[in-house]
GUNU-830820 format. One record per residue (C-alpha): residue number from 1; residue in three letters; z, y, x. Coordinates in Angstrom, 3 decimals, padded with zeros to 6 digits. Example, Ala and Ser with C-alpha at 12.3 -4.5 7.8 and 13.67 -1.06 7.14 Angstrom:
% residues 2
NODE   nr  rest        c3        c2        c1
NODE    1   ALA   007.800  -004.500   012.300
NODE    2   SER   007.140  -001.060   013.670
END
This chain:
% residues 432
NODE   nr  rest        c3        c2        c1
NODE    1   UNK   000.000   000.000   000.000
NODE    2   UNK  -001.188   003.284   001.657
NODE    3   UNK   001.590   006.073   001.583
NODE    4   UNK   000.151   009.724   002.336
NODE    5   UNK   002.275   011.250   004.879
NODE    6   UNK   002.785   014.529   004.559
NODE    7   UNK   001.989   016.937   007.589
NODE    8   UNK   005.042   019.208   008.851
NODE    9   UNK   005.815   022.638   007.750
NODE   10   UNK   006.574   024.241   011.576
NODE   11   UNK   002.860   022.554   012.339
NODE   12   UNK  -000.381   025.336   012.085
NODE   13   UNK  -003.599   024.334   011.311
NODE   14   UNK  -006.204   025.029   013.726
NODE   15   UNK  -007.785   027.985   011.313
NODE   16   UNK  -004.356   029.721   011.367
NODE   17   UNK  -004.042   029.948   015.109
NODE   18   UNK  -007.956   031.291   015.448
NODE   19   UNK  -007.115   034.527   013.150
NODE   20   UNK  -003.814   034.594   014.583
NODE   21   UNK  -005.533   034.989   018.342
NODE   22   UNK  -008.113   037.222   017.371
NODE   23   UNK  -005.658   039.623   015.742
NODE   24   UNK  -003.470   039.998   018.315
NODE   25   UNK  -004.789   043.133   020.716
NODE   26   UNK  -006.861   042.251   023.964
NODE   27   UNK  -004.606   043.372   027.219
NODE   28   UNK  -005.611   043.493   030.839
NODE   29   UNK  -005.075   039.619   033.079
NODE   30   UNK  -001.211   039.897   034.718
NODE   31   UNK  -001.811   040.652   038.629
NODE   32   UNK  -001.889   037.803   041.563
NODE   33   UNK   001.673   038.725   042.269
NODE   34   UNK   003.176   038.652   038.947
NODE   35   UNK   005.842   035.901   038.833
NODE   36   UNK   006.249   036.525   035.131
NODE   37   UNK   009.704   037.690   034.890
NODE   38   UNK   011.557   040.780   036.214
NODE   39   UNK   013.733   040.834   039.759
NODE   40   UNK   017.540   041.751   039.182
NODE   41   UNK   018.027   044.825   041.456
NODE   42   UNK   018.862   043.741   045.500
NODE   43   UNK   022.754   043.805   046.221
NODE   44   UNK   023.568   045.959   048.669
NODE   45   UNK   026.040   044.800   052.034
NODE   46   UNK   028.881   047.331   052.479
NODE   47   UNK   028.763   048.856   055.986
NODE   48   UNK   032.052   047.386   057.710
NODE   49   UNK   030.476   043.679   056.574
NODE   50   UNK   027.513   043.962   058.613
NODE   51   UNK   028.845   045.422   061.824
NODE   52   UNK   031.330   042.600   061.391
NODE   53   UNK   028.589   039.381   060.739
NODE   54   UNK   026.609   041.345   063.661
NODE   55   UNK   029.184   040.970   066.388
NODE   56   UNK   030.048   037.621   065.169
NODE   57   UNK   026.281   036.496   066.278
NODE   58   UNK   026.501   038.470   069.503
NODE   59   UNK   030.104   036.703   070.189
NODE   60   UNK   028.535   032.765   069.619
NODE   61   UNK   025.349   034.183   071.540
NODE   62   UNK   027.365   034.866   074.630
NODE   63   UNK   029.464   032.011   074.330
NODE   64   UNK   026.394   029.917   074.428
NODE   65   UNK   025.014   031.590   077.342
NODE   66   UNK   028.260   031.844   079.321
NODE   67   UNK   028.956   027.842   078.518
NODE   68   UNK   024.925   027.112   079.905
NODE   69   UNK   024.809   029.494   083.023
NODE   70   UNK   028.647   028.487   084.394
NODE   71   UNK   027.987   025.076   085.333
NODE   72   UNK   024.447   025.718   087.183
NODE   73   UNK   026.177   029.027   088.703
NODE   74   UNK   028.684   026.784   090.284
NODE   75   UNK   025.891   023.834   090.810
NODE   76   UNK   024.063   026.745   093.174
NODE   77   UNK   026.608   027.795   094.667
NODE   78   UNK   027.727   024.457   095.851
NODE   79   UNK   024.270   023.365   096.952
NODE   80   UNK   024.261   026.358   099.188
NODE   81   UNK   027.802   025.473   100.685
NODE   82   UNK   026.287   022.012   101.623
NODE   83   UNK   023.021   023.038   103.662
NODE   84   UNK   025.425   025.886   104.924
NODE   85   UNK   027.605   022.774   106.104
NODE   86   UNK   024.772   020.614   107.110
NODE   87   UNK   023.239   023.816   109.342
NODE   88   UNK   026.160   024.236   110.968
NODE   89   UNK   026.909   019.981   111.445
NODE   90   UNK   025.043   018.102   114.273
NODE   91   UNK   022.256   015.501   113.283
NODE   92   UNK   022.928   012.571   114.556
NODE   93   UNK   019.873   010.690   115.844
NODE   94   UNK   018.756   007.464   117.814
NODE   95   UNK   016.472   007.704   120.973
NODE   96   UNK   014.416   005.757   122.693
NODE   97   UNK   012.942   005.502   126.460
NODE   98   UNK   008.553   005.466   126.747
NODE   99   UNK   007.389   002.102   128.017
NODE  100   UNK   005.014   001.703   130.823
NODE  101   UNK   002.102   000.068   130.030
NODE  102   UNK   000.644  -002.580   132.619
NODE  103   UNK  -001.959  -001.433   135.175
NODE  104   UNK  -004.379  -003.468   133.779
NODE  105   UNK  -005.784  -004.133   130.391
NODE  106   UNK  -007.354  -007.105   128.392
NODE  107   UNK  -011.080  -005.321   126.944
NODE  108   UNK  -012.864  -007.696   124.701
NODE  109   UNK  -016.602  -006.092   123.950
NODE  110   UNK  -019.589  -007.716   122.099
NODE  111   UNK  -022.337  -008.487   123.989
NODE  112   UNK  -025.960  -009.934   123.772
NODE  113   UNK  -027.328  -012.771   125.593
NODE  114   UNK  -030.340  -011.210   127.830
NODE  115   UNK  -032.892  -012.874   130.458
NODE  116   UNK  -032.916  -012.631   134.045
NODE  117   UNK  -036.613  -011.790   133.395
NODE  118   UNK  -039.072  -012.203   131.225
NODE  119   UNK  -042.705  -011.263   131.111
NODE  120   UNK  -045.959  -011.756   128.575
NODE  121   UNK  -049.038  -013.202   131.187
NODE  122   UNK  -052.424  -011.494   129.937
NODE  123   UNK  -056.184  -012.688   130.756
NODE  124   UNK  -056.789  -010.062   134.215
NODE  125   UNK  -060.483  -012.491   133.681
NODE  126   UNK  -062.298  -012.301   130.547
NODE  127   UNK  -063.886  -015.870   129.475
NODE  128   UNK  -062.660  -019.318   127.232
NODE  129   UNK  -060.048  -021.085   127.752
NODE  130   UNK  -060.961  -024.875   129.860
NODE  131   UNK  -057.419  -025.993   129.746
NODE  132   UNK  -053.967  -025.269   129.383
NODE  133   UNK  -051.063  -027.202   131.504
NODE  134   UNK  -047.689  -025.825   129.878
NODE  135   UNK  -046.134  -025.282   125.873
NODE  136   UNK  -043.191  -023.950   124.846
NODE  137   UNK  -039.873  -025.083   125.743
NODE  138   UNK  -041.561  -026.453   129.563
NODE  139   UNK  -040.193  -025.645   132.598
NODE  140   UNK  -042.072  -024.226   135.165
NODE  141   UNK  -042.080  -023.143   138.827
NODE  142   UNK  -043.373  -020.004   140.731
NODE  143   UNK  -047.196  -020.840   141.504
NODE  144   UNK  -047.542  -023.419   138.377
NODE  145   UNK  -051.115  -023.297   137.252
NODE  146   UNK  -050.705  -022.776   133.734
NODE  147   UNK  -054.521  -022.248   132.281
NODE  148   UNK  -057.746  -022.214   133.526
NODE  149   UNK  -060.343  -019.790   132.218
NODE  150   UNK  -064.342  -020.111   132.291
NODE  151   UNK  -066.170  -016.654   133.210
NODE  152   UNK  -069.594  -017.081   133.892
NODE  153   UNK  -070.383  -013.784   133.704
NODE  154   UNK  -068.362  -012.961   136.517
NODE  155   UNK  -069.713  -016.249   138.248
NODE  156   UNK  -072.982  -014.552   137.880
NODE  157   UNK  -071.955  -011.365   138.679
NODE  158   UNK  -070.270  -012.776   142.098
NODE  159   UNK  -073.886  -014.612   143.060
NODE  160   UNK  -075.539  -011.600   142.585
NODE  161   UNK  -072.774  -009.511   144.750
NODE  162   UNK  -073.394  -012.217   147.635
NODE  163   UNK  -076.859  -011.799   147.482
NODE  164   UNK  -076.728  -007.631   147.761
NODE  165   UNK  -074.963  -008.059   150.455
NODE  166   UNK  -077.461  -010.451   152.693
NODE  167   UNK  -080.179  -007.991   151.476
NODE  168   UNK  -077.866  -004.952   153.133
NODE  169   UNK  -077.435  -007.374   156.468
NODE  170   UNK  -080.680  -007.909   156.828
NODE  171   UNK  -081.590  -003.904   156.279
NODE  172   UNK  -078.619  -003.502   159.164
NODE  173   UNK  -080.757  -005.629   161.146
NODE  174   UNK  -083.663  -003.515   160.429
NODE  175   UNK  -082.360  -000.359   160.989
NODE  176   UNK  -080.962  -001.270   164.846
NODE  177   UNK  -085.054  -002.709   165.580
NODE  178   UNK  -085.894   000.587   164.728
NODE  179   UNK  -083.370   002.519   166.455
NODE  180   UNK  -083.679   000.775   169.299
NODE  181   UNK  -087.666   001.012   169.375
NODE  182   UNK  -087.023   004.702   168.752
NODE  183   UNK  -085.026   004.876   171.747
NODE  184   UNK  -087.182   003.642   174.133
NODE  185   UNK  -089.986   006.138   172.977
NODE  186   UNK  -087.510   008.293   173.586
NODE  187   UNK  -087.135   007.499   177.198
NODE  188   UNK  -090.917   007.402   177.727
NODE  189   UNK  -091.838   010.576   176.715
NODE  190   UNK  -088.824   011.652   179.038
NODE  191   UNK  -090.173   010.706   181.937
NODE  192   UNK  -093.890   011.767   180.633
NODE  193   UNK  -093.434   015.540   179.727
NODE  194   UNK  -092.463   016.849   182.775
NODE  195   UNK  -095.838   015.607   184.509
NODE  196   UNK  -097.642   017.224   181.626
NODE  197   UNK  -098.643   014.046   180.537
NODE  198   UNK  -096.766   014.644   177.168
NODE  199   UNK  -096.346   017.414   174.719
NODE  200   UNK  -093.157   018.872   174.015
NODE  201   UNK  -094.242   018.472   170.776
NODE  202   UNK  -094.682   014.759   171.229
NODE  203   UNK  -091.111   014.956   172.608
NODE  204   UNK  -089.008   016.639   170.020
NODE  205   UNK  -090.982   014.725   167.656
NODE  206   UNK  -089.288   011.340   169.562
NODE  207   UNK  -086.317   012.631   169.788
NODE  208   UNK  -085.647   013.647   166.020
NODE  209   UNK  -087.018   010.101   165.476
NODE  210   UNK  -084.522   008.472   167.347
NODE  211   UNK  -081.803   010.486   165.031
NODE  212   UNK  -082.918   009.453   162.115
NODE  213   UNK  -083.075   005.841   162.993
NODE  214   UNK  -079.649   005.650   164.642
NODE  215   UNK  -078.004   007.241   161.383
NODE  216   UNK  -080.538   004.527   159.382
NODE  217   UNK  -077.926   002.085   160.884
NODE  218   UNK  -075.066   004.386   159.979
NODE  219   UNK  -076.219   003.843   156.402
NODE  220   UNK  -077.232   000.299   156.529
NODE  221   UNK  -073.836  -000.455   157.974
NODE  222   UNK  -072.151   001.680   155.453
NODE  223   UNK  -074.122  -000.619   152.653
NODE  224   UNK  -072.725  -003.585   154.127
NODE  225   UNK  -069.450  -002.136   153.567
NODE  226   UNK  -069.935  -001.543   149.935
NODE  227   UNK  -071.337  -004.597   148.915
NODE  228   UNK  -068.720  -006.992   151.056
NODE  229   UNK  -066.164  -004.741   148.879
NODE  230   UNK  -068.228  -005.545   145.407
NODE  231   UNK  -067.812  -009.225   146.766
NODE  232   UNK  -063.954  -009.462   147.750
NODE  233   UNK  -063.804  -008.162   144.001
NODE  234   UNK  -065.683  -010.291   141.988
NODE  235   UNK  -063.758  -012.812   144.422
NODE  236   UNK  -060.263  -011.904   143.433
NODE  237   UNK  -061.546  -012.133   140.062
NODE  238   UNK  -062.910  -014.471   140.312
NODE  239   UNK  -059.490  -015.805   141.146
NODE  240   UNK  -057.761  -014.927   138.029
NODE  241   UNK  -059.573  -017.797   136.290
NODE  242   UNK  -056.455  -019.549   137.444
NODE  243   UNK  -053.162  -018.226   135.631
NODE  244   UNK  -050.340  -018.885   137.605
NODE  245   UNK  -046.419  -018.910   136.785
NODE  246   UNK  -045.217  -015.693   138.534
NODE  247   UNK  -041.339  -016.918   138.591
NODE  248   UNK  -039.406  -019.948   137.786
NODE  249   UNK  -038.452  -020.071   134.329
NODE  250   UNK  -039.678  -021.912   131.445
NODE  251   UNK  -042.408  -020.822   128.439
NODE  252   UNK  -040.909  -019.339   125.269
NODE  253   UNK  -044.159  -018.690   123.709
NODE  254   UNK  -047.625  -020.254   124.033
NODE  255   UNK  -050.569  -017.741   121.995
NODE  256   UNK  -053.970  -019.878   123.023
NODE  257   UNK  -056.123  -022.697   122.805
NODE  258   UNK  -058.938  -024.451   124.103
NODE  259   UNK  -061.939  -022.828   123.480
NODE  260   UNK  -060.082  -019.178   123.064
NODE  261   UNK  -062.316  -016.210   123.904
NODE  262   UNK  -059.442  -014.116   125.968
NODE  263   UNK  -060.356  -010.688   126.934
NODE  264   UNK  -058.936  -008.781   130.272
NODE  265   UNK  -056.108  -006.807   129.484
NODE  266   UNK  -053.361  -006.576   127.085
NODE  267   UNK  -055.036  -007.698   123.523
NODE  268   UNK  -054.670  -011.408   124.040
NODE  269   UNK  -051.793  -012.584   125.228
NODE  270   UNK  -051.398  -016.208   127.070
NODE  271   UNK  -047.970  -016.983   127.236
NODE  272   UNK  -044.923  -015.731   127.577
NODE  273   UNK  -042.440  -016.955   130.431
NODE  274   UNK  -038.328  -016.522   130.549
NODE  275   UNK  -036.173  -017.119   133.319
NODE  276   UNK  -032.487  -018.194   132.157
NODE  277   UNK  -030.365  -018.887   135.519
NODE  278   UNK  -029.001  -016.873   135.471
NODE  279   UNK  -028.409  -014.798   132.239
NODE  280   UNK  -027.334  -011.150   131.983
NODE  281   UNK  -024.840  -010.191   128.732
NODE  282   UNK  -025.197  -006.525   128.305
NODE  283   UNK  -021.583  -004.718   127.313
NODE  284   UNK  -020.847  -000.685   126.322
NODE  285   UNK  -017.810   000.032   128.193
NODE  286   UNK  -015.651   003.167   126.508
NODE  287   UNK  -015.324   006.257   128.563
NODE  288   UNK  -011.512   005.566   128.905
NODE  289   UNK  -011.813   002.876   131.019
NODE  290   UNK  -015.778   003.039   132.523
NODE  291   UNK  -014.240   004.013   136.060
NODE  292   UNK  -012.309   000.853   136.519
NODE  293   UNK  -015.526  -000.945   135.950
NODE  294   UNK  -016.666  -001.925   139.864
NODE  295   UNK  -019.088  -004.298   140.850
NODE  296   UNK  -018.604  -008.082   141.460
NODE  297   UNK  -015.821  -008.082   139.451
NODE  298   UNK  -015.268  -011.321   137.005
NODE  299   UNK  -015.848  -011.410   133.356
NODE  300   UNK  -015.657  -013.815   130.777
NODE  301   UNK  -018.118  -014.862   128.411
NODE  302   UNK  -017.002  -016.658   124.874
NODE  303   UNK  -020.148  -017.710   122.686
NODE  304   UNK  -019.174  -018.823   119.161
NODE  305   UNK  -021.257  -022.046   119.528
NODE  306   UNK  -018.975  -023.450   122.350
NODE  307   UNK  -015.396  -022.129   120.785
NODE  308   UNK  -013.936  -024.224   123.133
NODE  309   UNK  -015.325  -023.330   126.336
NODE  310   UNK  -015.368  -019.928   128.504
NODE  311   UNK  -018.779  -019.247   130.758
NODE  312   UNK  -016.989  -017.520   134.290
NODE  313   UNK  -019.289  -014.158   134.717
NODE  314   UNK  -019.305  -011.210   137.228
NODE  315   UNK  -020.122  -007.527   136.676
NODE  316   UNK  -023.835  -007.443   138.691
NODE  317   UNK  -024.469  -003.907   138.103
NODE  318   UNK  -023.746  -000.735   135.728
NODE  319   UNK  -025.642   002.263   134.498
NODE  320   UNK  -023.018   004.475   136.680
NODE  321   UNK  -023.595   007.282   133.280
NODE  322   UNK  -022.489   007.680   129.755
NODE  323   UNK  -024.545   007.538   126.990
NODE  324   UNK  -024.429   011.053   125.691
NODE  325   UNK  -024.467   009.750   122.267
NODE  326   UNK  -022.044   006.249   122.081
NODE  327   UNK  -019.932   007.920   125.400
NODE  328   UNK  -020.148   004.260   126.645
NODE  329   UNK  -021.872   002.824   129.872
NODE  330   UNK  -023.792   000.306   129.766
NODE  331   UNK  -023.002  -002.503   131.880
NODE  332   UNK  -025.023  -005.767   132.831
NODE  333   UNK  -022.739  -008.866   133.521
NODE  334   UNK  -024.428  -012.288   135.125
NODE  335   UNK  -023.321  -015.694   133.973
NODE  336   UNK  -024.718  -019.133   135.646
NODE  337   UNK  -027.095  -021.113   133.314
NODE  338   UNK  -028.396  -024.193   135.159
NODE  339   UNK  -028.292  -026.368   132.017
NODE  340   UNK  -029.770  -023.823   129.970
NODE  341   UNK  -026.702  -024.212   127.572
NODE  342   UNK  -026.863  -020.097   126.958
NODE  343   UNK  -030.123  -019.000   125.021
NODE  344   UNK  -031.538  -015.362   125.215
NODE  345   UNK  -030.428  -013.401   122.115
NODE  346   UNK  -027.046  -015.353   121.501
NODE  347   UNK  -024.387  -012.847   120.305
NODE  348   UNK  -021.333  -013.334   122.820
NODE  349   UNK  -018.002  -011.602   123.729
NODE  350   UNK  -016.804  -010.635   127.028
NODE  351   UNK  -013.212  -010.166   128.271
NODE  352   UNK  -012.809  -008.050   130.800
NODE  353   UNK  -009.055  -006.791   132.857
NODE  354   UNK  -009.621  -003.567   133.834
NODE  355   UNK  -007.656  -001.238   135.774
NODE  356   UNK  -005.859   001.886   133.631
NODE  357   UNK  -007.000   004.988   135.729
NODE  358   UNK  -003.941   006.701   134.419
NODE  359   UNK  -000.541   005.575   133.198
NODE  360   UNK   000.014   004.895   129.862
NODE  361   UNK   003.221   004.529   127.233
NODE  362   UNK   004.193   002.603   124.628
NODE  363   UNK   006.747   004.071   121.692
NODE  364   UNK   007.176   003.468   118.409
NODE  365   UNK   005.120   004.357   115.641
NODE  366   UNK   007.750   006.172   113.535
NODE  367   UNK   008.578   008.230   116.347
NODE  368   UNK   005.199   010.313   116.306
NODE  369   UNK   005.199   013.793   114.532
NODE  370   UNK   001.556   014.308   113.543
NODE  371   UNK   000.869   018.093   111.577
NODE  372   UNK  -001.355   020.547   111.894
NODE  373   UNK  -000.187   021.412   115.367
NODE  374   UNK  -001.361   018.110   116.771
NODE  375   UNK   000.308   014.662   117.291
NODE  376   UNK   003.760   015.039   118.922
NODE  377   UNK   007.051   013.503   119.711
NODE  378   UNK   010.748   015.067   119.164
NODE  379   UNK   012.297   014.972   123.102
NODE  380   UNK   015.630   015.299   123.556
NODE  381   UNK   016.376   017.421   126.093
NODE  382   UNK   019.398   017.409   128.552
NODE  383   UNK   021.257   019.880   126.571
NODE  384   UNK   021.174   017.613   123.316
NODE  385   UNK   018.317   020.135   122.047
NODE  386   UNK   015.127   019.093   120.324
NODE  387   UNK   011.522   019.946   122.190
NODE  388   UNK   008.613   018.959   120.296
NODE  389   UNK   006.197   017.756   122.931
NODE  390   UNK   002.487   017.309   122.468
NODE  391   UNK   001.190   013.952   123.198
NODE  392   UNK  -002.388   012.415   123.807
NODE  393   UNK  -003.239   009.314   122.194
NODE  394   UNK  -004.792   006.229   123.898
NODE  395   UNK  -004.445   003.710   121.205
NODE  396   UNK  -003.235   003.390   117.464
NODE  397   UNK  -002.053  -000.699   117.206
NODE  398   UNK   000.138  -000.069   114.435
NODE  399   UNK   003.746  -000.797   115.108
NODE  400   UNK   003.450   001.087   118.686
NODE  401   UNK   001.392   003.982   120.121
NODE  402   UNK   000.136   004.385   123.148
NODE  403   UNK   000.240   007.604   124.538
NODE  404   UNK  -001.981   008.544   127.759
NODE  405   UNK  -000.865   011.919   128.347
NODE  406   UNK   002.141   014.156   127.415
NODE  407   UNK   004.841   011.684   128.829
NODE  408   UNK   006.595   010.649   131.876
NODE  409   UNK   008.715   007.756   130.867
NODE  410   UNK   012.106   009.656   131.610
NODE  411   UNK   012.150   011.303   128.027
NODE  412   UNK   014.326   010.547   125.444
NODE  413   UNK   012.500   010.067   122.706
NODE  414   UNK   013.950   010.402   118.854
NODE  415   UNK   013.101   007.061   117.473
NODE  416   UNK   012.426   008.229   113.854
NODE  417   UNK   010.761   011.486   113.171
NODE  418   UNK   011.800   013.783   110.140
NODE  419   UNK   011.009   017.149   108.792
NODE  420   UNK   014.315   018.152   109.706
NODE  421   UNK   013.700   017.968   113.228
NODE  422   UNK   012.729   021.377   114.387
NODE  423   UNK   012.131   022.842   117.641
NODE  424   UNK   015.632   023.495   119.714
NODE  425   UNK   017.771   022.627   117.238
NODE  426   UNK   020.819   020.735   118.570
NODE  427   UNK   021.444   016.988   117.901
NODE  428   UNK   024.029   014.281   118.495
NODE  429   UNK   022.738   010.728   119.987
NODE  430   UNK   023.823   008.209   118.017
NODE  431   UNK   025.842   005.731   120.280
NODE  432   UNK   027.053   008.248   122.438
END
């Protein structure tokens, strides 16, 4: 059963609120900063209030102040009482004496296996090849034939020499018949002319004659000359058919065959021939210690094939100069090699004891003072002062230095260095 409900007397109808808006007069939009309801009016602080909340906050600001500055006040000043105190106190500090190096020392330098000599034998003949005697890896001895070359045109060059110079005998022989006929004329028309029986003419004429046919044999001599010349040429090579080992040693490299054309000079190589015994190991010496180096003294070679063997050496010669790039000298050191157990262009090291030209000290590490005023050391000094004395180095190994200059082993050295080590201030030795 539907009930009608019945709609609330404090409700308006939609119609009633329309003429109720548009009656009521248009006024201007409330401004960005309206809140919408009136302020009450500010209270006002009486006078004696605000000095009094004003030196309340100074009074808690001081206090807060006073409580944070007191304690680093009193900090500061007690820092500066204890570097005052450690100023006027004596560091106390251990020393030690420089050590004296030994006179000699142990130089290992890399080296390279080298050949006593070695050369690359050219054709001085041009021709083919008839035979060759030696290959590669063969020993050989000074004079060893080691190919023969064919040149006939130098065999036919050498026949035709021979026969130029019987042709320049023969005019020789020529040339004296003449003179000599020449000569007698000569003496005839001598004795002739002064009977009258013969010109003058006829007598200059026989004597200019006789010239010319004695300086005929000047130049048929002089033709002899040059062609036995043109032949001991062509002879010698002639000679060169034959290449010959110039040294003992043995061939590393073999570049022909038979039937090669070979021309003379350096475009075809023959072979190429090595002596090994013995072997030279070339070594840069450093500047510090090139003087010591001397001749004939012994060296030791280690190659990393034989790890367990040493080859005995001996300094043959050095470059007596210093590279001007490396500051090292070269040096040539000779090593035996009749087995042929060392091959040329073996790496290898060599140990060599050499003399110290100067005298060098060992201290500790920690005892060097290295700034921008150089590497030094703190020396105590009789008077329980510090001195700090500049030092040359000679070698860094780590745990010690070496020092090569700057020292003369009576120092007392400060063992371990520290900022707080300044020139002449006074120290106490520990252990004293």
């Amino acid at each position: 059963m539907n009930r009608l409900i019945s709609q609330p007397a404090d409700v308006l109808d939609p119609e009633t609120i329309a003429e109720a808006r548009t009656a009521l007069p248009q006024s201007e939009p409330p401004p960005a900063n309206d809140l919408g309801f009136a302020l009450p009016e500010p209270a006002r602080m009486k006078v004696p209030r605000a000095i009094s909340i004003v030196l309340l906050l100074s009074a808690i600001a001081g206090a807060a102040f006073f409580a944070r500055w007191f304690p680093q006040h009193r900090a500061k000043l007690a820092l500066a009482a204890e570097v005052s105190s450690q100023k006027d106190s004596l560091l106390r500090v251990q020393v030690v004496r420089p050590k004296l190096k030994a006179s000699t020392q142990a130089l290992v330098l890399p080296g390279s296996v080298q050949p006593l000599q070695e050369t690359t034998i050219y054709p001085r003949a041009s021709g083919y090849v008839r035979k060759w005697y030696f290959d590669i890896g063969d020993r050989v001895k000074t004079g060893d034939e080691l190919t023969v070359i064919d040149t006939p045109e130098i065999d036919q060059q050498l026949k035709q020499a021979r026969a130029q110079l019987a042709q320049a005998q023969a005019s020789l022989l020529q040339a004296k018949a003449n003179s000599a006929f020449s000569k007698a004329d000569l003496k005839r028309f001598e004795r002739l002319a002064p009977d009258g029986i013969a010109s003058q003419q006829e007598l200059d004429k026989g004597r200019a004659q006789a010239e010319v046919d004695a300086a005929n044999v000047s130049v048929a001599q002089a033709n002899i000359d040059a062609q036995q010349a043109n032949v001991e040429r062509l002879t010698q090579l002639k000679s060169y058919t034959r290449v010959l080992a110039p040294f003992d040693g043995i061939v590393t490299a073999r570049t022909i065959e038979i039937g090669s054309l070979v021309i003379a000079g350096n475009g075809s190589p023959l072979f190429k021939v090595t002596a090994t015994d013995p072997v030279r190991v070339f070594v840069q010496v450093p500047q510090g210690l090139a003087p010591s180096v001397k001749s004939a003294m012994s060296a030791l070679v280690h190659i990393r094939e034989y790890p367990q063997r040493n080859f005995d050496g001996s300094i043959a010669r050095t470059a007596g100069a210093l590279d001007s790039t490396t500051r090292t000298m070269n040096t040539e050191v000779r090593v035996p090699n009749p087995k042929g157990e060392l091959l040329t262009g073996m790496y290898a090291e060599v140990s060599l004891n050499l003399s110290i030209p100067h005298k060098v000290y060992e201290i500790p590490a920690t005892a060097l003072f290295n700034d921008a005023a150089g590497p030094r050391v703190a020396v105590v000094t009789n008077d329980d002062s510090i001195h700090l004395a500049p030092v040359v180095i000679e070698r860094d190994s780590g745990p010690t230095i070496e020092i090569a200059n700057g020292l003369d082993g009576s120092e007392r050295i400060v063992k371990l260095t520290s900022a707080e080590l300044t020139e002449s201030r006074k120290v106490s030795i520990a252990g004293e």
